[in-house]
C-alpha positions in Angstrom: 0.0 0.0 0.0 1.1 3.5 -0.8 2.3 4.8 2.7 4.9 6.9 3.1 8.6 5.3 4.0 10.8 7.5 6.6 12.6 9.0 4.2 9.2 11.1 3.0 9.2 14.5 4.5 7.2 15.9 7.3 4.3 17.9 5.2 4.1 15.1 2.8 3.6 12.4 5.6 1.1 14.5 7.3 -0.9 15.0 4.1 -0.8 11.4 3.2 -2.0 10.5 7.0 -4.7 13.3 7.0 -6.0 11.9 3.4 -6.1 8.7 5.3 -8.3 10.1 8.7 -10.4 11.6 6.5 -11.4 8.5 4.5 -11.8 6.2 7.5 -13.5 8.8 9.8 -16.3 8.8 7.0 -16.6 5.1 6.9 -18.7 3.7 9.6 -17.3 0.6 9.8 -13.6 1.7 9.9 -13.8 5.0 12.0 -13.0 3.7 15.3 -9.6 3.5 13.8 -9.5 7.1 13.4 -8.6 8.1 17.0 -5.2 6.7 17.5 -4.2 8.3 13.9 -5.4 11.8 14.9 -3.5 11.7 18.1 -0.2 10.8 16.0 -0.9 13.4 13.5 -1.4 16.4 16.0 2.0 15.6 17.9 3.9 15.3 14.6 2.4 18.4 13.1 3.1 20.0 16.9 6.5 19.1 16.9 7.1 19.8 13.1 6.4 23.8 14.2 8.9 23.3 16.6 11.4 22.4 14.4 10.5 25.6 11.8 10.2 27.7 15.2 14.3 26.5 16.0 15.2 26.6 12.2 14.5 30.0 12.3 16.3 31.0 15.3 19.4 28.8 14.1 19.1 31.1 10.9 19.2 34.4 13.1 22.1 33.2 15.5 23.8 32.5 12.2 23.3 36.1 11.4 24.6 37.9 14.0 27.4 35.9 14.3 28.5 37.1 10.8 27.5 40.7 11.9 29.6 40.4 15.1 32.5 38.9 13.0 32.0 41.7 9.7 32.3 44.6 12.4 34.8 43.2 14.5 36.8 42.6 10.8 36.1 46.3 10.5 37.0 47.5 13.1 40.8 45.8 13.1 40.8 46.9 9.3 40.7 50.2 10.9 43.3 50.1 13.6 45.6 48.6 10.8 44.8 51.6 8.8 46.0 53.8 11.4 49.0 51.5 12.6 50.1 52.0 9.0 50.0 55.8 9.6 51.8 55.7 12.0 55.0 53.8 10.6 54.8 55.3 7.5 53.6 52.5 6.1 56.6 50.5 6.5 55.6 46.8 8.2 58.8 45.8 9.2 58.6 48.4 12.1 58.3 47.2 15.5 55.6 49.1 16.2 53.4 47.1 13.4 54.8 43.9 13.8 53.7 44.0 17.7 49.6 44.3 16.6 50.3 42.4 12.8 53.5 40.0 13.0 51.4 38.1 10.3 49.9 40.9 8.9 46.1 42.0 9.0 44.5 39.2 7.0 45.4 36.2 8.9 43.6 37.8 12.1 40.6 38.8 10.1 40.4 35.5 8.2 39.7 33.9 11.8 36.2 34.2 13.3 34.5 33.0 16.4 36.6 32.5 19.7 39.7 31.9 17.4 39.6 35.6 16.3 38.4 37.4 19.8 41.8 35.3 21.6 43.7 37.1 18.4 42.0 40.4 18.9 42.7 40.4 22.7 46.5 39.7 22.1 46.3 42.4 20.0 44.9 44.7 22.5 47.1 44.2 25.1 50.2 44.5 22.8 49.0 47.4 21.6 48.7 48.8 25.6 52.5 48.0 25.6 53.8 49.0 22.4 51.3 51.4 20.9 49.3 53.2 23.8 48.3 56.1 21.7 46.4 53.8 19.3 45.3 51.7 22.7 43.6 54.6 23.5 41.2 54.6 20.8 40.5 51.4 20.0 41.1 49.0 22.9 37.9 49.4 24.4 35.6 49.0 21.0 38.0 45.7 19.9 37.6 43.8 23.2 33.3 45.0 23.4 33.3 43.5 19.7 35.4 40.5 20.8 33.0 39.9 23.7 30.0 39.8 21.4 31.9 37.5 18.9 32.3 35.3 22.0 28.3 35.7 23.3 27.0 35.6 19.4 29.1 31.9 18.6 27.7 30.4 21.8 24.4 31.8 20.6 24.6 29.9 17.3 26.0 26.8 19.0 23.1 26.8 21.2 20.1 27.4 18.2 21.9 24.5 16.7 21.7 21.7 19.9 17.6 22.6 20.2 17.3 22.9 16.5 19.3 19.1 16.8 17.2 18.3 19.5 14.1 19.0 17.7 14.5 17.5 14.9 15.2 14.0 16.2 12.0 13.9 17.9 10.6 15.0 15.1 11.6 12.0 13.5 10.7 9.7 15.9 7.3 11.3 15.9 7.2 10.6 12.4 8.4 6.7 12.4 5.2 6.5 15.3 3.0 7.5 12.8 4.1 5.5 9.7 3.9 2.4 12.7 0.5 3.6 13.2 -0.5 3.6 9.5 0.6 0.2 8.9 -1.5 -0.5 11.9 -4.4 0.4 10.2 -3.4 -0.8 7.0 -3.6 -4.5 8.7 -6.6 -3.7 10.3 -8.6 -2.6 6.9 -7.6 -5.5 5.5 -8.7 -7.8 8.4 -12.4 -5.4 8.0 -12.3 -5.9 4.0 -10.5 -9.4 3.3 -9.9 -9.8 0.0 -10.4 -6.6 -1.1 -7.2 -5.0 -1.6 -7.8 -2.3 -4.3 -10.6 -0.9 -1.1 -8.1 -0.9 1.5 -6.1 0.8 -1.0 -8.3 3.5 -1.8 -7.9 4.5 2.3 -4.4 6.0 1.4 -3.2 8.8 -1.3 -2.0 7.1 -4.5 1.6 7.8 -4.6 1.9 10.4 -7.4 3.9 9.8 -10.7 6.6 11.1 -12.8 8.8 12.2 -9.7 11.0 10.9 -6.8 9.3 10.5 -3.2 10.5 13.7 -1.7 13.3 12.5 0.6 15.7 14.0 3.8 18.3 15.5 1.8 14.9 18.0 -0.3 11.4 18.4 0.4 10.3 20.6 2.9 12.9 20.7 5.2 16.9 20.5 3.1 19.7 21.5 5.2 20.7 25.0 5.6 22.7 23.3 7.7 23.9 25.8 9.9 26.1 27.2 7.5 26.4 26.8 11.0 29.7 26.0 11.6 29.5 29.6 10.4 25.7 30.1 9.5 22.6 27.7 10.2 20.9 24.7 9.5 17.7 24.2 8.2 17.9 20.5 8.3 15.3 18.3 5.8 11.9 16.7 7.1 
């Protein structure tokens, strides 16, 4: 019979198993079988939402890490502007070589806790060696380096309950497949022999295209470009 495997998406498995309440509910002599499918559907569909709901604040934490790492890039892009200034744009000077000994783009190629330890030695070599740039910008690199820090953790976190979500979403969804196949053994114990009926109480699987599978469908992996932006994992 045409039910859903696991690897179906969410929407499609709830719209095959809705097709399939409907048809029994309106049969007398199969809608006591109706109950147990409801209650599966209404936790999946519950829990579904609550894996959009944590997509989309995996998707924001993703954003303002970038925006904490873009400004924080910015804002050493300007200290190095003024460093430069300062030793007539020679790099070899001591002065430089104290914030930059590798130069500006290895410390803004960084991001996360990596860059914000960076950013911090910076800082405090520049206290030592450069004070009247320390002035300036030691306070703004080490607030921007502190919200690197808060916005990672941030992201890290969206991803664990966006994780967390997910995976009982899916055992949600394997309950209700279960419970289908329930049913399915059940019509054919109220209809023997009469397949092409028991049939008809599930959507016919539609042709000309792939069953929508985990990797597409309605939930594909925007997978956290998390590791730097989020994941919208599939259903």
């Amino acid at each position: 019979m045409p039910i859903p495997s696991e690897n179906s998406s969410t929407e499609r498995l709830l719209n095959a198993a809705r097709y399939h309440l409907a048809m029994i509910s309106a049969d007398p002599a199969t809608s006591t079988l109706a109950e147990p499918v409801k209650e599966q559907v209404d936790s999946l569909k519950a829990q579904w939402l609550v894996r959009h709901d944590a997509s989309e604040q995996e998707v924001m934490a993703s954003a303002l890490l970038d925006r904490a790492d873009l400004d924080l890039d910015q804002a050493c892009r300007a200290l190095e502007l003024e460093a430069l200034m300062l030793v007539e744009k020679d790099r070899s000077r001591p002065e430089y070589r104290a914030l930059f000994p590798n130069g500006l783009v290895p410390l803004i190629a960084l991001k996360g806790t990596a860059q914000s330890r960076q950013v911090e030695q910076v800082v405090t070599a520049m206290r030592d060696r450069v004070p009247v740039l320390a002035e300036k910008y030691a306070t703004t690199l080490l607030a921007l380096a502190t919200r690197m820090n808060a916005a990672e953790k941030a992201l890290a976190d969206a991803q664990q309950v966006y994780g967390a979500a997910f995976a009982k979403e899916r055992l949600l969804r394997a309950d209700l497949i279960r419970q289908l196949r329930r049913n399915e053994g059940a019509l054919l114990v109220i209809y023997p022999g009469k397949k092409s009926l028991v049939r008809a109480f599930f959507p016919r699987r539609r042709t000309g295209g792939a069953e929508q599978s985990e990797q597409g469908g309605d939930g594909a992996a925007l997978a956290p470009q998390a590791q730097g932006g989020a994941a919208v994992a599939s259903a």
